[in-house]
Structures are given as structure tokens and as C-alpha cells.
FIKOLZA-1660 file (N, C-alpha, C; in steps of 0.1 Angstrom, whole numbers, plus 5000, padded with zeros to 4 digits):
% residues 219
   i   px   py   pz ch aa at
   1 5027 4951 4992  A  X  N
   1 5020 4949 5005  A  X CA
   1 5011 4937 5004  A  X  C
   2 5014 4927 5012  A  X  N
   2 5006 4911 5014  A  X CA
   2 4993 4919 5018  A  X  C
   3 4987 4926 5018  A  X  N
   3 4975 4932 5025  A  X CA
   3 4964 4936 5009  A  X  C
   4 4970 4943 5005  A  X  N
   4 4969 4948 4988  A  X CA
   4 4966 4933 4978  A  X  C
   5 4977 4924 4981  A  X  N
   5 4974 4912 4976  A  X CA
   5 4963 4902 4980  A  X  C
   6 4960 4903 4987  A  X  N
   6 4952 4893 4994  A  X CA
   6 4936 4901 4990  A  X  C
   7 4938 4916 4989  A  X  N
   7 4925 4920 4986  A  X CA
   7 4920 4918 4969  A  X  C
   8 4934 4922 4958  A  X  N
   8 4929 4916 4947  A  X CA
   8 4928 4900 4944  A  X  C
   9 4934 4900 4954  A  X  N
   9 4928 4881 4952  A  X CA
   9 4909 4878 4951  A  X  C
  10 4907 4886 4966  A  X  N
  10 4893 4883 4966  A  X CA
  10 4887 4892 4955  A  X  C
  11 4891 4905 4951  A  X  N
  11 4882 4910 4938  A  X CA
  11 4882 4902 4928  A  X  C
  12 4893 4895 4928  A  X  N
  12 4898 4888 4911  A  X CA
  12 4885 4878 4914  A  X  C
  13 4882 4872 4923  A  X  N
  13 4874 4859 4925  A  X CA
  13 4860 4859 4919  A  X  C
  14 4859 4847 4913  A  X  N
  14 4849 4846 4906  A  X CA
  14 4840 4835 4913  A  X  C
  15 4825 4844 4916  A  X  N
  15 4817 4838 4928  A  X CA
  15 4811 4829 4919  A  X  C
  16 4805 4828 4906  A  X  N
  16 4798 4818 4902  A  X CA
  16 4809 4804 4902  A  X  C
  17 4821 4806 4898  A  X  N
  17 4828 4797 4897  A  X CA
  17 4835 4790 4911  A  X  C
  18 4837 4793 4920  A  X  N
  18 4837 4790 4935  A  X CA
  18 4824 4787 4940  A  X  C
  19 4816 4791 4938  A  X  N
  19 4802 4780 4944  A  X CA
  19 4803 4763 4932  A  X  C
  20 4805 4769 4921  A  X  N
  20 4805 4755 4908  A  X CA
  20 4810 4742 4917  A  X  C
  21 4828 4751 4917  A  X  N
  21 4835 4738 4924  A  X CA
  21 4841 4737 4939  A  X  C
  22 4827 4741 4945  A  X  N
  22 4831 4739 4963  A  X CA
  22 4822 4726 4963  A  X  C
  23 4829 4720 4975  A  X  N
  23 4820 4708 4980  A  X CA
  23 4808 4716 4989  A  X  C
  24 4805 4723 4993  A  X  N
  24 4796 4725 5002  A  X CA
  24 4791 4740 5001  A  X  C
  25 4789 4747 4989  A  X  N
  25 4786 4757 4982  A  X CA
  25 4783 4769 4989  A  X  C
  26 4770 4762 5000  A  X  N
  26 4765 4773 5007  A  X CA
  26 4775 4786 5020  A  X  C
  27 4784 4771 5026  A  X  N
  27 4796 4772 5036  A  X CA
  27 4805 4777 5028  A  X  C
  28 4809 4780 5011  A  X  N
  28 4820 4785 5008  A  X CA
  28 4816 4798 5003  A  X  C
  29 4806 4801 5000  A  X  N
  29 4801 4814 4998  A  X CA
  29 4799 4822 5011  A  X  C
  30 4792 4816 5022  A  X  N
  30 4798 4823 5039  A  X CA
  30 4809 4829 5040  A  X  C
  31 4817 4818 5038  A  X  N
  31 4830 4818 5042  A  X CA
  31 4839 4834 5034  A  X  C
  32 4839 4832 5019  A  X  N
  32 4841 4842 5012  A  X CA
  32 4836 4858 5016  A  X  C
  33 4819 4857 5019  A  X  N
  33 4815 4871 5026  A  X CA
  33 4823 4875 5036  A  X  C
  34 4827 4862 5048  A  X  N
  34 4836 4862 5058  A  X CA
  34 4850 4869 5058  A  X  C
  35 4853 4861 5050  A  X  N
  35 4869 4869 5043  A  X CA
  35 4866 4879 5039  A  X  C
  36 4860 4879 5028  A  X  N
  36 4858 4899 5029  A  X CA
  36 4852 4911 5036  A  X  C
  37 4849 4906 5047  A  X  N
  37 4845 4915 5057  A  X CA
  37 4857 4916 5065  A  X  C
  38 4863 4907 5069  A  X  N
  38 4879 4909 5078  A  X CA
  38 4885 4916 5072  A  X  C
  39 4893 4911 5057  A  X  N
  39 4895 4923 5049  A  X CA
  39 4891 4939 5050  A  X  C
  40 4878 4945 5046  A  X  N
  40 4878 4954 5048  A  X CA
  40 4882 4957 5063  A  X  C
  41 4879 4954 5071  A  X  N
  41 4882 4961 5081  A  X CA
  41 4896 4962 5083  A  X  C
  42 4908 4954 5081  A  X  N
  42 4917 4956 5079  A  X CA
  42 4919 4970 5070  A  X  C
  43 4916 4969 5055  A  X  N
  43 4915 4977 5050  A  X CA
  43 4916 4995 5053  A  X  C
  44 4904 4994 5061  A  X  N
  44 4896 5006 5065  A  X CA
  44 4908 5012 5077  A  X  C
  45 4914 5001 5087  A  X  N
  45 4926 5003 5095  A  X CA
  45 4937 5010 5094  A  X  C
  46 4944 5003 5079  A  X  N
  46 4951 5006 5073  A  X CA
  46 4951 5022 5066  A  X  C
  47 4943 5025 5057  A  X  N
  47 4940 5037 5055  A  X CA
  47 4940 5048 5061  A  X  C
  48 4933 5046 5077  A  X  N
  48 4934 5054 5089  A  X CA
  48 4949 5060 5090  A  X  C
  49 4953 5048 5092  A  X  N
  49 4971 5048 5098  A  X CA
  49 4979 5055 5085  A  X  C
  50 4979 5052 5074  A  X  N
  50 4987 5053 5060  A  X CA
  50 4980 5077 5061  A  X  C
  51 4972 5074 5065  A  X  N
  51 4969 5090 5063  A  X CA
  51 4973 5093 5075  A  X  C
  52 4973 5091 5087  A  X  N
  52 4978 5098 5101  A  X CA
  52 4995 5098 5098  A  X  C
  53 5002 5085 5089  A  X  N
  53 5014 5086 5088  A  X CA
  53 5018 5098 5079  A  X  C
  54 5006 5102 5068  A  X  N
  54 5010 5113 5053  A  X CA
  54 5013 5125 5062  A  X  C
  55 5000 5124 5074  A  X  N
  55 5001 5141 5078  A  X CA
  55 5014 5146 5089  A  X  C
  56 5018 5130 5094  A  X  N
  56 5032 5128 5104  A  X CA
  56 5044 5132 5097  A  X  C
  57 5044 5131 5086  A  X  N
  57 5056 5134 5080  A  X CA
  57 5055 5143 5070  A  X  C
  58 5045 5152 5066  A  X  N
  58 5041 5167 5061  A  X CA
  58 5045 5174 5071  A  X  C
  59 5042 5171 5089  A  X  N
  59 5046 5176 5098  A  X CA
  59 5065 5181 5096  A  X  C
  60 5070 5172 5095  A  X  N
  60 5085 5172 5099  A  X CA
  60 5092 5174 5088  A  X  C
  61 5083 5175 5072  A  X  N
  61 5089 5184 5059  A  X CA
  61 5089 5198 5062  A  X  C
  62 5078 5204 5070  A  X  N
  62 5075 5216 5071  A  X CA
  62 5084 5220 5086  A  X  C
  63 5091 5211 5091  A  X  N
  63 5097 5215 5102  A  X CA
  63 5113 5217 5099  A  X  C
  64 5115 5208 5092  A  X  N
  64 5127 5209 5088  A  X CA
  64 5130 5223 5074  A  X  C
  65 5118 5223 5069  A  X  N
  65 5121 5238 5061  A  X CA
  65 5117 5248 5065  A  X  C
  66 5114 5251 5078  A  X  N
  66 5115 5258 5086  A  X CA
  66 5128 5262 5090  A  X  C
  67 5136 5252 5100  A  X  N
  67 5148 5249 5100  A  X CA
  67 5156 5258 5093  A  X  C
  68 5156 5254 5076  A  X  N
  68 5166 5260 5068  A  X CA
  68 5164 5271 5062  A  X  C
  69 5153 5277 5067  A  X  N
  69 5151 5296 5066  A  X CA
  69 5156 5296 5080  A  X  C
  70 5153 5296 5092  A  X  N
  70 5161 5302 5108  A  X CA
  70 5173 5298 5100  A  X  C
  71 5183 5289 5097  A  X  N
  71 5195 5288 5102  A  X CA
  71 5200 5297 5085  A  X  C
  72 5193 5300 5074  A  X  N
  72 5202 5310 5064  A  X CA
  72 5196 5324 5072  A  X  C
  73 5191 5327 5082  A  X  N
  73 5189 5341 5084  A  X CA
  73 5202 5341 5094  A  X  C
  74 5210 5331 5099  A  X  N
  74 5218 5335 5109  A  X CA
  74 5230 5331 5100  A  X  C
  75 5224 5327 5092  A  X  N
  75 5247 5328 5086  A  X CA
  75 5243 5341 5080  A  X  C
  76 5232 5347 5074  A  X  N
  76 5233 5364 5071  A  X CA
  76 5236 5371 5083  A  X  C
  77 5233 5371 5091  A  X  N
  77 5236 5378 5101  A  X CA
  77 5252 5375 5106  A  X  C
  78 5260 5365 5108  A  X  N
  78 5271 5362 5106  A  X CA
  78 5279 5368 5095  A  X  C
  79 5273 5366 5083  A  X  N
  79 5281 5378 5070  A  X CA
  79 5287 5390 5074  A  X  C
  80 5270 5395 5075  A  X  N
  80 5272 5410 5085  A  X CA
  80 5281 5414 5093  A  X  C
  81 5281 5406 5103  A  X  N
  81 5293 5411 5112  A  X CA
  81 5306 5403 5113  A  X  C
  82 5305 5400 5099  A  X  N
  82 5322 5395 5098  A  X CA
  82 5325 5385 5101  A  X  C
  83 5315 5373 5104  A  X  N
  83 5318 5364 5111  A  X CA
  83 5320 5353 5104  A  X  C
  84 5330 5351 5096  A  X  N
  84 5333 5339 5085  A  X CA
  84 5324 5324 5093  A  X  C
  85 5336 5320 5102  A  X  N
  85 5332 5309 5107  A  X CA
  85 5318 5305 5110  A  X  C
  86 5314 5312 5119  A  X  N
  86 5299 5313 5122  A  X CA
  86 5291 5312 5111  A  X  C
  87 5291 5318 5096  A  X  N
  87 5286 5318 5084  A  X CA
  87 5287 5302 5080  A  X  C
  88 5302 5299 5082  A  X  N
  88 5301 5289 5077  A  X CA
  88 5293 5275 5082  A  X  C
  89 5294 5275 5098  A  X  N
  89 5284 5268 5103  A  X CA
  89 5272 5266 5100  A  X  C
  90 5264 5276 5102  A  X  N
  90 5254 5281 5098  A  X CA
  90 5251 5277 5086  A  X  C
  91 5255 5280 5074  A  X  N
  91 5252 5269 5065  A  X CA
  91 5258 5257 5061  A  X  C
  92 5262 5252 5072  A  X  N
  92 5263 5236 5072  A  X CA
  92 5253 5229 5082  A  X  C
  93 5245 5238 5087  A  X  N
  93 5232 5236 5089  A  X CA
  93 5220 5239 5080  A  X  C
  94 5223 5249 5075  A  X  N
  94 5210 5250 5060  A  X CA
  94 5205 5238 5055  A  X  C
  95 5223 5235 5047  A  X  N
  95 5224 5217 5036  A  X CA
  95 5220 5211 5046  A  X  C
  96 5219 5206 5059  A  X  N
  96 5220 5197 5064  A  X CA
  96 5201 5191 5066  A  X  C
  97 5198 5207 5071  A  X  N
  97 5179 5208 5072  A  X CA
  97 5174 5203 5059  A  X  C
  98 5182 5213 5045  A  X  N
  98 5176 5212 5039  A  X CA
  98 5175 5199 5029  A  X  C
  99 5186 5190 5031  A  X  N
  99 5186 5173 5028  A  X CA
  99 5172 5167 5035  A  X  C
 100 5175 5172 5045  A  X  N
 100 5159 5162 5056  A  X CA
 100 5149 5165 5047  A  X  C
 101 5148 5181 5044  A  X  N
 101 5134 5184 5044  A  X CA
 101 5129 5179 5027  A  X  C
 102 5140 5178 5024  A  X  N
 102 5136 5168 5005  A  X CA
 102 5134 5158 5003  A  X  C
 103 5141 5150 5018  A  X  N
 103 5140 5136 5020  A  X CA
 103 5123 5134 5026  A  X  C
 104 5118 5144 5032  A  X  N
 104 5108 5139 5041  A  X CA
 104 5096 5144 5027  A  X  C
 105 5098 5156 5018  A  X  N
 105 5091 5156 5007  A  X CA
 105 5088 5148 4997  A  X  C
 106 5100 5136 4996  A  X  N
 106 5096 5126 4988  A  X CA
 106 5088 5118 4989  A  X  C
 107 5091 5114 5007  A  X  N
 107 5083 5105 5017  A  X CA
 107 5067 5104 5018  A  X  C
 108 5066 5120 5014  A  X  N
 108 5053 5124 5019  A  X CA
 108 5046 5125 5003  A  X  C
 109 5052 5124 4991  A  X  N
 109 5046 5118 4982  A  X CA
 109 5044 5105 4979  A  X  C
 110 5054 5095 4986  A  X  N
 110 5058 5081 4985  A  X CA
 110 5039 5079 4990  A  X  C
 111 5039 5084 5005  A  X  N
 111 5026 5081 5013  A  X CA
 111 5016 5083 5008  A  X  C
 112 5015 5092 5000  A  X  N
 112 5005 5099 4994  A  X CA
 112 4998 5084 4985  A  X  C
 113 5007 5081 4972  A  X  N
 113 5007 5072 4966  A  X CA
 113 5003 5060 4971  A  X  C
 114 5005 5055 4984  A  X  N
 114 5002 5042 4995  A  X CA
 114 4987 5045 4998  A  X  C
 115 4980 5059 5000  A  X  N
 115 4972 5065 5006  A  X CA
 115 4963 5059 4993  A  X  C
 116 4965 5065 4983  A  X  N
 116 4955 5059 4974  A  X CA
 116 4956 5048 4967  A  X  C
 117 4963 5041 4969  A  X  N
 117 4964 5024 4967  A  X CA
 117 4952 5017 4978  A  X  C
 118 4953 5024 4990  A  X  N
 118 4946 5013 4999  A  X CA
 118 4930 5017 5001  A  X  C
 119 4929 5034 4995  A  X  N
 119 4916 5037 4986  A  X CA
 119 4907 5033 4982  A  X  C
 120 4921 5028 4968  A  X  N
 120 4913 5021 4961  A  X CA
 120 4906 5005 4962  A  X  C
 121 4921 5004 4971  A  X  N
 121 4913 4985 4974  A  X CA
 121 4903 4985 4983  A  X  C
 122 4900 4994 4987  A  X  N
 122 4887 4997 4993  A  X CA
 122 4876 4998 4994  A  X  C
 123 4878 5009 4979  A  X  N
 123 4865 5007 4973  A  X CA
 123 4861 4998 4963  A  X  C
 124 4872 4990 4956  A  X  N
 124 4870 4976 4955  A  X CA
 124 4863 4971 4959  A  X  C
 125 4871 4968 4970  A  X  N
 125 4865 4956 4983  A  X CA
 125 4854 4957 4983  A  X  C
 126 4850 4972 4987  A  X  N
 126 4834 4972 4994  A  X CA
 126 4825 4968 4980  A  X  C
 127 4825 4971 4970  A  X  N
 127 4823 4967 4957  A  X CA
 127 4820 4950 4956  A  X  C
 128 4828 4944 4960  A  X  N
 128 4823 4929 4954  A  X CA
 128 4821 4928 4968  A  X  C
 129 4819 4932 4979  A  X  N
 129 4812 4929 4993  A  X CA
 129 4802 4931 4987  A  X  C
 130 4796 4939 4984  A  X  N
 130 4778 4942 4981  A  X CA
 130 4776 4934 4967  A  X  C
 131 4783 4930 4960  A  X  N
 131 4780 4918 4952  A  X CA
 131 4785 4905 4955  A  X  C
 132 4787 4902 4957  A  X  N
 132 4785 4887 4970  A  X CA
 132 4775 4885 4978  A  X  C
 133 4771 4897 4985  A  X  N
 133 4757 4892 4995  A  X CA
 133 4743 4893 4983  A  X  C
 134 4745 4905 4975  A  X  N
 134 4735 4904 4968  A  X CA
 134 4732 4892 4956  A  X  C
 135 4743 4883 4951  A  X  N
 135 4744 4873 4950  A  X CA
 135 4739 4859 4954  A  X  C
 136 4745 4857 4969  A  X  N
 136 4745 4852 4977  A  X CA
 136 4735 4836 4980  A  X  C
 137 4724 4842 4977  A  X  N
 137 4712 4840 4978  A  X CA
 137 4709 4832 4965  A  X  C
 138 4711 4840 4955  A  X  N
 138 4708 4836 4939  A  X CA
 138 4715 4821 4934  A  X  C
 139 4729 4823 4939  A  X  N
 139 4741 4810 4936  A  X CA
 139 4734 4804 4945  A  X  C
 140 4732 4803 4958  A  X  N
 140 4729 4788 4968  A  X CA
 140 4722 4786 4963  A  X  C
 141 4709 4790 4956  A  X  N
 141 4694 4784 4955  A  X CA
 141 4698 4777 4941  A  X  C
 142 4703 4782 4930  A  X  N
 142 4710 4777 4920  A  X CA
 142 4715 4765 4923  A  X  C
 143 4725 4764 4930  A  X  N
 143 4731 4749 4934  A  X CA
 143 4723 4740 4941  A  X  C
 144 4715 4742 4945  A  X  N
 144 4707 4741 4955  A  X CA
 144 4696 4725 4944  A  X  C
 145 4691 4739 4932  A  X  N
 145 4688 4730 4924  A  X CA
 145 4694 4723 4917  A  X  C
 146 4709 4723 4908  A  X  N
 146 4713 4714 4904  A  X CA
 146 4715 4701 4909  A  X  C
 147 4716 4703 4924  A  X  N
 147 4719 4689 4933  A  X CA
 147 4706 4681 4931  A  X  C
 148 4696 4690 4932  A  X  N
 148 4686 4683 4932  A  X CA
 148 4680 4673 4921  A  X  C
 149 4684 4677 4909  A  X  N
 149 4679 4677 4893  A  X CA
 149 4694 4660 4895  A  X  C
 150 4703 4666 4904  A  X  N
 150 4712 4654 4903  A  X CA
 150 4713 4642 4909  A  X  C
 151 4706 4644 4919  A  X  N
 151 4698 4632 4932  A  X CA
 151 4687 4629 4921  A  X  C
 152 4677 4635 4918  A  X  N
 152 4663 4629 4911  A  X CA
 152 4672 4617 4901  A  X  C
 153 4681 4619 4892  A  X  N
 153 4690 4615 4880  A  X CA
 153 4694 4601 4885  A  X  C
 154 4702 4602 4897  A  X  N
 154 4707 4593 4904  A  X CA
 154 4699 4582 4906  A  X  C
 155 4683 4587 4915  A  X  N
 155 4675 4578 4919  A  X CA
 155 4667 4569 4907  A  X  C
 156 4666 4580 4895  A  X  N
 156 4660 4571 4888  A  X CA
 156 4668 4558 4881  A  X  C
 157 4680 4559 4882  A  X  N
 157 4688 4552 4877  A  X CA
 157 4692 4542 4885  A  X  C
 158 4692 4544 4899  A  X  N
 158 4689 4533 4911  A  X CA
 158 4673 4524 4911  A  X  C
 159 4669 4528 4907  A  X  N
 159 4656 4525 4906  A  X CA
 159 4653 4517 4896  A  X  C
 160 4661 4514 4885  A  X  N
 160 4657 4510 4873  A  X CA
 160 4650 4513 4862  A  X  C
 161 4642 4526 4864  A  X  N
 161 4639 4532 4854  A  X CA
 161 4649 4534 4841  A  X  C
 162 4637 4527 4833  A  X  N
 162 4647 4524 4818  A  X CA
 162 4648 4541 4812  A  X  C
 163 4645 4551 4815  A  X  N
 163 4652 4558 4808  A  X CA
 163 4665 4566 4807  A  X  C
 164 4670 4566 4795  A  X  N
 164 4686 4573 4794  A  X CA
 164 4689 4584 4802  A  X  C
 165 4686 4584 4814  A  X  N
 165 4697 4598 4824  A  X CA
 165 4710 4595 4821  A  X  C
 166 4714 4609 4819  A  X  N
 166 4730 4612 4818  A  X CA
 166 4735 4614 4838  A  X  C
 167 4746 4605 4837  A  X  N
 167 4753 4603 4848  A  X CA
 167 4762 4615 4850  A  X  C
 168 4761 4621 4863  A  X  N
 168 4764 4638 4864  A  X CA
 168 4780 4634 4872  A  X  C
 169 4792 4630 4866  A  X  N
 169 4806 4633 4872  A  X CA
 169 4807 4649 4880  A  X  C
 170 4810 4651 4891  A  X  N
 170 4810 4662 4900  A  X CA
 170 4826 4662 4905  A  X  C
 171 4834 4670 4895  A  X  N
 171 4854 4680 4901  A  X CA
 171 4844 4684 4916  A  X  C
 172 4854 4680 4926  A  X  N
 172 4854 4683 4935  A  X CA
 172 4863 4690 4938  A  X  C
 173 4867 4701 4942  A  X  N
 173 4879 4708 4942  A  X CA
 173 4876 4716 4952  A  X  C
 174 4890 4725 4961  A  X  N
 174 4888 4733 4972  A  X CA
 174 4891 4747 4963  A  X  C
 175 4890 4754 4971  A  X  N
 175 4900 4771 4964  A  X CA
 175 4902 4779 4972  A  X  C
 176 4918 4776 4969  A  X  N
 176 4928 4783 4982  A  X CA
 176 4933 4796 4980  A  X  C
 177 4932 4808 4987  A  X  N
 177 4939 4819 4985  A  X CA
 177 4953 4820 4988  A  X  C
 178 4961 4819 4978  A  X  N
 178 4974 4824 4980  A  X CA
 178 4980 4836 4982  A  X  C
 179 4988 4843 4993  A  X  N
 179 4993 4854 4996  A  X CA
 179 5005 4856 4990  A  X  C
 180 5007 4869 4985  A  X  N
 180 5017 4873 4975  A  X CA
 180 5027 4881 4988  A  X  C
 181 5041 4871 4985  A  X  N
 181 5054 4882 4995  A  X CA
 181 5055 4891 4991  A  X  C
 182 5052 4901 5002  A  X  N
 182 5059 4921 4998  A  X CA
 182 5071 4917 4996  A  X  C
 183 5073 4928 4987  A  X  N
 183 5085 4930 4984  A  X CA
 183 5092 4941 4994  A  X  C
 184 5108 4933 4996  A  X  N
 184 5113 4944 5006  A  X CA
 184 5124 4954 5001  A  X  C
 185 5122 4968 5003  A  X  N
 185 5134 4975 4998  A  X CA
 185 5147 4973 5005  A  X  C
 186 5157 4974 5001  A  X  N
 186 5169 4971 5005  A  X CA
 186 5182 4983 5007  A  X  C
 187 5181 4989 5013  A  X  N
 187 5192 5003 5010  A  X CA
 187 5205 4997 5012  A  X  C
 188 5213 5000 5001  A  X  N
 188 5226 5000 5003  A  X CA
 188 5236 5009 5007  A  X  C
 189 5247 5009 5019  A  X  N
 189 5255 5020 5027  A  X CA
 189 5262 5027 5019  A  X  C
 190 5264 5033 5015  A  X  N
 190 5280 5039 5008  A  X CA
 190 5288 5037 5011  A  X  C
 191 5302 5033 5010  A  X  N
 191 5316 5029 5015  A  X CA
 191 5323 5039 5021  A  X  C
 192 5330 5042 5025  A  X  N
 192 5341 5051 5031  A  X CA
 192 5346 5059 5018  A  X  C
 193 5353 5057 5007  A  X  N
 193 5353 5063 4999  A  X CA
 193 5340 5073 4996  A  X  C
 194 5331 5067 4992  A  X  N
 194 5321 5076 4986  A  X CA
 194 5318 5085 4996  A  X  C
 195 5321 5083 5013  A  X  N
 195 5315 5092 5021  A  X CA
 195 5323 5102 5024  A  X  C
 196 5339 5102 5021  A  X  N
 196 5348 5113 5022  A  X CA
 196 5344 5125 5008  A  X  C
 197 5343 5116 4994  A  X  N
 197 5340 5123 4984  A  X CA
 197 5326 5133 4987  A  X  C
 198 5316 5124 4993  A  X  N
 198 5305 5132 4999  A  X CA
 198 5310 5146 5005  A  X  C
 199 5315 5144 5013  A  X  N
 199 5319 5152 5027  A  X CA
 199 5326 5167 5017  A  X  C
 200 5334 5164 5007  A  X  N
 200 5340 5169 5003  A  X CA
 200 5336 5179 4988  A  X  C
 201 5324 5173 4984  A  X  N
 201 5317 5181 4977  A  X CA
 201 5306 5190 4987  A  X  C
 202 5306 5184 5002  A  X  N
 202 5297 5195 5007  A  X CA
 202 5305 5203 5016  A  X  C
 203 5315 5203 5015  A  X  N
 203 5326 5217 5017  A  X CA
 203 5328 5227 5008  A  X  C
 204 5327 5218 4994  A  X  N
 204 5327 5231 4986  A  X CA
 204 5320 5238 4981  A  X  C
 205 5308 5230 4986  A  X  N
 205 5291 5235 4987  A  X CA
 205 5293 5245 4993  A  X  C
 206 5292 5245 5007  A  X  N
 206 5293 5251 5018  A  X CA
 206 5305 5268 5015  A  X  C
 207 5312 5266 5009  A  X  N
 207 5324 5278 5002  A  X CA
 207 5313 5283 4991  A  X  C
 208 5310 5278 4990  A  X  N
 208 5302 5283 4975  A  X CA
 208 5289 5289 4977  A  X  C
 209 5282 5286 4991  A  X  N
 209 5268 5294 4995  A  X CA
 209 5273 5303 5003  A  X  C
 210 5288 5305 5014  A  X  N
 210 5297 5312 5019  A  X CA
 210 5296 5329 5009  A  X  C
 211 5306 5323 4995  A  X  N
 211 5310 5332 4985  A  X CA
 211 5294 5339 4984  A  X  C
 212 5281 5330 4979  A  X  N
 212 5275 5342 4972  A  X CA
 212 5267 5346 4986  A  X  C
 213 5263 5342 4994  A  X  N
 213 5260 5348 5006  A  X CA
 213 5262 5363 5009  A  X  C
 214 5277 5360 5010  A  X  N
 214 5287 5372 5011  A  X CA
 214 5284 5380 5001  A  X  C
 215 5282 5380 4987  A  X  N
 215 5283 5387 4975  A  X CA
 215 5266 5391 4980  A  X  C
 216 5260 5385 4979  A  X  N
 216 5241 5392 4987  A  X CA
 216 5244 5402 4997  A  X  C
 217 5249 5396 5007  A  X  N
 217 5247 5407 5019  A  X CA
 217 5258 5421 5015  A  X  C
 218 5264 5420 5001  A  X  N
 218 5278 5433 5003  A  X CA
 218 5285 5431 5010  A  X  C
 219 5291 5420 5015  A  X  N
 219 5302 5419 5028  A  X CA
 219 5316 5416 5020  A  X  C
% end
């Protein structure tokens, strides 16, 4: 998630070392509290939605296994009264619920896992937000004085003053945040073959929950 990335970027960031080599120290320490304040709120966005989605799809695990208790109480009732076909229907609706509802169980662990990723970047975030501002202050005034101690250096060396000041070289350098591409999953279809083979192990699925069904109910 480019969202995830972009947040350990700002955690990874090292504020004494980004005020060192910004041209304009004060404006890039702003700027930084800046960024991390959009961040969190993104953040905090995200999290909302990633848990309204956990509970959207706990929803429709529990609906679909729902599902596959109504539809095995009617292929029992189908046993009962003889009713092969109907049985057999009937549990080709069970398999069918009961695929969804494992699928939507994984899902809702998948989410879960997403849920506490963006947690945690969270409380990260907010973490070096309150160390940045409380900072803040300490680095400007810092740089504040080195410029100064490096103007004084300068002047006296303009001036002719015979004594040995050391001449202060200043890396000028910017620092760019680079965003990391999500990675995309890719599902691949199954071919025609594999989908008759499918079909065909869930017929004999389907004979085989038939058989003990039947052997449950005494029919």
C-alpha cells in the first residue's frame, strides 16, 4: 500500500539530519510537520474505512453460513421424503454457500491484518508528529546559530582580520520522498480443463454428502 509507504518514509526520517542539509531549515522542518499532518489524516481515514470494510464482510461470512445450515436442513427434509433430486440440489447449494462463506473467512482475516498495519502506522505517525513539533524549535534555534557563528567567520575573514578562521563549505542538498509502487495481486482463471475437472469432483462431492446424508437421516 503507497499509503503505508509513504508513512514509513516519514518515520524512517531523520529530523536532525534534514534540517543539517536543507537550504532553508526552518521552511523544511514546516514543511515535514506539514506532511505529517496530511498523512495522519489520511491515515486515520483509512483505518475508518479498512474497519467499516472488516465488519462488511464478517457481515456476508455470517450470511452465507447461514445459507449452508437453511439449505442442509432442506436436502434433509428432501431425504425424508424420498426426494433424491431435490436432495441433490440442495446440496449443491450447501458446497456452493459453503465456498463463499470460507472465501469471505479468509477475507475477513486478510482485513483484519490490513486493520492492524494501518494501526500501527498510526501510532507511529502520531509518534514522530509529537517529536517533530517538540523538536521543532530546538533544531531551528540550533541552525539558527550555526549560520550565525558562520556569517561572524565569514565577516571576519572579509574584513581582514589576521586570524586563522576555518572556511565553513555548506552540501546543499534537497530531500525527496520517494513513494514505493503497491504491489498488485494478479489472479489467474483456470482453463476449461481444470474447470470440467472442478465440476466433476464436485459431483462426486455432491453423491458423497447425498450417500451419508441418506445414511444420517435412515433413508
Amino acid at each position: 500500500m503507497a499509503l503505508l509507504e509513504r508513512v514509513a518514509t516519514l518515520v524512517r526520517a531523520n529530523l536532525n539530519d534534514l534540517i543539517d542539509k536543507a537550504e532553508e531549515p526552518e521552511k523544511m522542518i514546516k514543511q515535514v510537520i506539514l506532511d505529517m499532518q496530511n498523512q495522519l489524516l489520511q491515515v486515520k481515514t483509512q483505518v475508518a474505512i479498512a474497519i467499516a470494510d472488516q465488519h462488511l464482510l464478517g457481515k456476508k461470512q455470517k450470511e452465507n453460513a447461514d445459507k449452508v445450515a437453511e439449505w442442509m436442513r432442506k436436502a434433509e427434509l428432501a431425504v425424508d421424503k424420498k426426494e433424491d433430486d431435490l436432495a441433490r440440489a440442495s446440496l449443491l447449494r450447501v458446497e456452493s454457500y459453503r465456498e463463499l462463506s470460507e472465501n469471505f473467512t479468509q477475507q475477513v482475516a486478510d482485513q483484519k491484518a490490513q486493520v492492524e498495519n494501518l494501526k500501527t502506522a498510526l501510532r507511529q505517525l502520531e509518534q514522530k508528529l509529537a517529536e517533530a513539533e517538540a523538536k521543532a524549535d530546538v533544531l531551528i534555534a540550533k541552525q539558527r546559530r550555526a549560520r550565525a557563528v558562520g556569517k561572524a567567520s565569514d565577516a571576519r575573514i572579509a574584513s581582514g582580520d589576521g586570524s586563522k578562521a576555518a572556511a565553513f563549505d555548506r552540501m546543499k542538498r534537497k530531500v525527496a520522498h520517494s513513494e514505493a509502487l503497491s504491489q498488485a495481486k494478479s489472479e489467474i482463471a483456470a482453463d476449461n480443463i481444470e474447470d470440467r475437472l472442478a465440476a466433476l469432483e464436485k459431483q462426486d462431492r455432491i453423491e458423497q454428502l447425498l450417500v451419508e446424508l441418506k445414511t444420517r437421516r435412515g433413508a
